[in-house]
N, C-alpha and C positions, 0 to 999 in steps of 0.2 A: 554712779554705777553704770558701767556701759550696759548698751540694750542687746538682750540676747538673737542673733539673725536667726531664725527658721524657715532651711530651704523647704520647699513642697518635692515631693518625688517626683523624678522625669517620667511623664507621664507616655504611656503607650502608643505607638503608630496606629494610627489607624486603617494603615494599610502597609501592604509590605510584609517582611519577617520581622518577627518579634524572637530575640535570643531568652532562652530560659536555661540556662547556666547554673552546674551545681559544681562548686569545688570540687577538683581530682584529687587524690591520693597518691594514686597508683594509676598504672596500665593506660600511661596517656604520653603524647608524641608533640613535642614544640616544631610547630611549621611555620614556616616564613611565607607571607603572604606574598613575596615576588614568585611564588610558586601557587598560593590557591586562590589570588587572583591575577593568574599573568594572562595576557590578553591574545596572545602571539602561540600559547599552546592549547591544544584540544583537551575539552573533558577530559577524554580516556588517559589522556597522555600527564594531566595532571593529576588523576587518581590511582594511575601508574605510581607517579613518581610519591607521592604523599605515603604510598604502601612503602617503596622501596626506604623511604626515608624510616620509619617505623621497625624496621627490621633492626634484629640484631648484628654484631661485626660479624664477618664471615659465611651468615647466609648465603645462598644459591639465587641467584635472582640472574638466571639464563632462560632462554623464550621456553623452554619445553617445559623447564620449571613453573614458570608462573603460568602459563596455559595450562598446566595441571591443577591451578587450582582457581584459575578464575574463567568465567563460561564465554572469553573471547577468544579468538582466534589468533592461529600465531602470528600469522600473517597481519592481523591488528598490533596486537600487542608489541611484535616486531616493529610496524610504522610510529607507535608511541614512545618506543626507545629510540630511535631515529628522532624524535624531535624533540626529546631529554636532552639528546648529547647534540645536537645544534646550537641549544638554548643555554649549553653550559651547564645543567644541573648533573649530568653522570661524563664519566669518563669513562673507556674499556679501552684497557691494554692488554696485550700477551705477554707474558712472564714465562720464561722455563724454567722449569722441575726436574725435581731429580727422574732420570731413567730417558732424558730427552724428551718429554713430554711439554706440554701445551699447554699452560692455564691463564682464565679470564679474570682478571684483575677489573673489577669495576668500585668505582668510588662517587658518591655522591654527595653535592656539592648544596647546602641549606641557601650560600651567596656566592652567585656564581662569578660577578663583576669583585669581591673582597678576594675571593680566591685566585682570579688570575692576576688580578695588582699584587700578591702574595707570590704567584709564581714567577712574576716578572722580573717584582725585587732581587730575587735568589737568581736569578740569571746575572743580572747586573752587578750585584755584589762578589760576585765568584772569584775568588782570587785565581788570576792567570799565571800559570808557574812559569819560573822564570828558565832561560834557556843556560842548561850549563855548558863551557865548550869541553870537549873531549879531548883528555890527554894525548902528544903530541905521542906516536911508536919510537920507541929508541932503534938506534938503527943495530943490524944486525950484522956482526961482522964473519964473513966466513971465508975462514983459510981458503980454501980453493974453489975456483968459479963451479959450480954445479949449474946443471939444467934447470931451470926454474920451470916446475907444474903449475901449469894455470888450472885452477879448482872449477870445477862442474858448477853451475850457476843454481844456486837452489830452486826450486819453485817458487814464488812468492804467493803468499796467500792474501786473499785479499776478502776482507769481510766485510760480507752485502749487509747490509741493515737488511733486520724485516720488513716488509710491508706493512701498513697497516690495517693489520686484520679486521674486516668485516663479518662479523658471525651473519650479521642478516643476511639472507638470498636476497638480489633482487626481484622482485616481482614480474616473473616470465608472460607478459602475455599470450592468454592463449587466443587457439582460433575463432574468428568471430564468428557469431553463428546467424544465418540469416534464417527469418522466419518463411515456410513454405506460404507458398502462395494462398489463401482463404478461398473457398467455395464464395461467390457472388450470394448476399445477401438476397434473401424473398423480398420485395416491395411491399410493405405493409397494408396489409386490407384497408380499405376506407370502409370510414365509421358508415353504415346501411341507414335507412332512412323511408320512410311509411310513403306507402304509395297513394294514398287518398291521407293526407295527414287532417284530421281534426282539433278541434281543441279541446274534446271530454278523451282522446288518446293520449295527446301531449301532456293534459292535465295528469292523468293514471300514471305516465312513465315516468314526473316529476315527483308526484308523490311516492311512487317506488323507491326511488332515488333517496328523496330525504329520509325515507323509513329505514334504508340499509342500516344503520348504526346499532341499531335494535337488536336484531341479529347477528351483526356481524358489526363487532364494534371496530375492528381494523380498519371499516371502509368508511371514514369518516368525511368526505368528501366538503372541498369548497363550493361557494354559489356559481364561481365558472366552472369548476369540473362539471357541477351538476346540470348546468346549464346547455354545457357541449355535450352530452350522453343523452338527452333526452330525446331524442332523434332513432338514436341506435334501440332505446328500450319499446320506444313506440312502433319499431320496424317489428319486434318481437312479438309484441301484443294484437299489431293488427293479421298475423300470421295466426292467430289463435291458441296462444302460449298462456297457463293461466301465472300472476304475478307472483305466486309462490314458487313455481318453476321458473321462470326468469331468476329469481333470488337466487334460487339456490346453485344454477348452470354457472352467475357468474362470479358470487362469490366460494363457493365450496373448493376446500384444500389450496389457501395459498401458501405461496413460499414465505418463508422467515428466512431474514427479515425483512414485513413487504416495505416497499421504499415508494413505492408509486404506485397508489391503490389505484388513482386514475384511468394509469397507461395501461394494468391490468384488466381493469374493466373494459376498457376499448379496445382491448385486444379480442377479452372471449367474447362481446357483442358482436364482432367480426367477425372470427374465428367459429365460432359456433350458431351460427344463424341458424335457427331450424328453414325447414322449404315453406313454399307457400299453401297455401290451402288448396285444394284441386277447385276448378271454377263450378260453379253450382247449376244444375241442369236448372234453365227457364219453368215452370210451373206455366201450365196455360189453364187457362180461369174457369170457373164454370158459365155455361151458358143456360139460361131456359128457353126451351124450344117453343117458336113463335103459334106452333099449331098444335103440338100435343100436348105443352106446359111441361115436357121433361126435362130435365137434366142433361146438359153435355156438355161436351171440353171443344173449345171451341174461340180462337182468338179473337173474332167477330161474334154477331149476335146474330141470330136467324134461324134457321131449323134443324134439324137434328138428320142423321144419314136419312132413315126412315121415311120420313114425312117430306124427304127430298125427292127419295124415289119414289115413295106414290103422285109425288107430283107432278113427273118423267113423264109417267105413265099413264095419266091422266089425258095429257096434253098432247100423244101421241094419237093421230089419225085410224079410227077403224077399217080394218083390212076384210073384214069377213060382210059377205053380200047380205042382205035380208033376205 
């Protein structure tokens, strides 16, 4: 008894598309893949044509038409018929109708290389009629010579082929339009920078920095962003800014979506520097007075106004006689 084969099932990509395929019925369109993967036409112009294939005989398939119903433009839509009927898959001819009117005859083509080897044959096959010659005039005989009328030459008419009609406009170029000239950009503030910088300053504007996320989780900053701002935060701090008003000057209300928390922050550190502190009047020290033991202000040490002037006065020579 022969042994029975059991294949295993084709097992799934594991990458790529995977086709999940249900039997049709009904309400389904046989397309030829020289059309939905031809390499030579555009998306549009291939989703164009896989529609037009789907239609019924007789439909409308003129650019106003399908611009009314699909959300491209005609001037699109129009380029994607344009490169239907390059590729061979549509044809558009004029036909006349009764009343001398005009109509668009288009036809589309599933294979467009079987179709023209198709219309070729029937060229070549055409039976060529054959030439008959025309009875020779019997002559006419007339009793007596008359004046012979030479007959008025008719018009000849001569019939022009159409053209062949192009519904699509071509596309008018219009005017180019030049951009006005831009206002000169502001030179960007440089990042400010502590004037006596310490390391318990630099230390506070670092920890400012990393603590941002806390509060403001947007501002999640790298070790060089944080790195190069710490400069600009200690310029703030030594200006007498306390670090909850730092926080808030420079993260409060940003833009969505922030993209560059960084360049923001370097902006309003620059941008919004508060001023500096007014300078602080000297303090002169207390003194005690060498002779009285009081108290006075006095940048040196020695005596007090007082016990200066009785000393003046002391030392000054008597004027009045005994």
């Amino acid at each position: 008894m022969d042994t029975q084969q059991v294949s295993a099932p084709p097992r799934a990509p594991s990458a790529g598309v995977v086709h999940i395929n249900i039997r049709l019925t009904d309400g389904y369109t046989i397309i030829s893949n020289r059309l939905s993967q031809h390499r030579g036409l555009s998306l549009l112009a291939i989703g164009l044509g896989t529609h037009i294939q789907s239609l019924p005989e007789g439909w409308r398939v003129g650019i106003k038409a399908l611009a009314a119903i699909f959300p491209e433009s005609e001037a699109r839509i129009a380029a994607a018929l344009r490169e239907l009927e390059q590729h061979g898959f549509l044809r558009r001819t004029r036909e006349r109708v009764g009343g001398g009117k005009l109509a668009t005859r288009t036809e589309s083509y599933n294979h467009p290389e079987a179709a023209a080897r198709g219309r070729m044959r029937e060229r070549v096959a055409a039976p060529v009629p054959e030439a008959v010659p025309a009875p020779e005039p019997e002559p006419v005989r007339v009793p007596e010579p008359e004046p012979v009328r030479v007959p008025e030459p008719e018009p000849v008419r001569v019939s022009v082929p159409d053209p062949d009609p192009d519904p699509v406009p071509a596309p008018v170029p219009g005017p180019r339009l030049v951009p006005t000239p831009a206002a000169p950009r502001k030179p960007r503030l440089p990042l400010p920078a502590p004037q006596q910088p310490t390391e318990a300053l630099y230390a506070a504007a670092a920890d400012l920095l990393a603590g941002l996320p806390k509060t403001a989780p947007l501002f999640l900053l790298s070790e060089e962003d944080a790195r190069g701002l710490v400069p600009g935060v200690a310029a703030w701090l030594e200006r007498g800014a306390r670090p909850d008003a730092v926080r808030a000057a420079i993260t409060d209300d940003p833009p969505v979506p922030l993209r560059h928390p960084a360049k923001l922050l370097r902006h309003r550190l620059a941008a919004l520097l508060p001023p500096p502190l007014p300078a602080a009047v000297p303090v002169v020290p207390l003194q005690n007075c060498d002779d009285c033991d009081r108290a006075f202000r006095s940048s040196v040490p020695g005596c007090c106004r007082e016990c200066r002037d009785a000393r003046a006065y002391a030392d000054e020579p008597c004027l009045i006689g005994a």
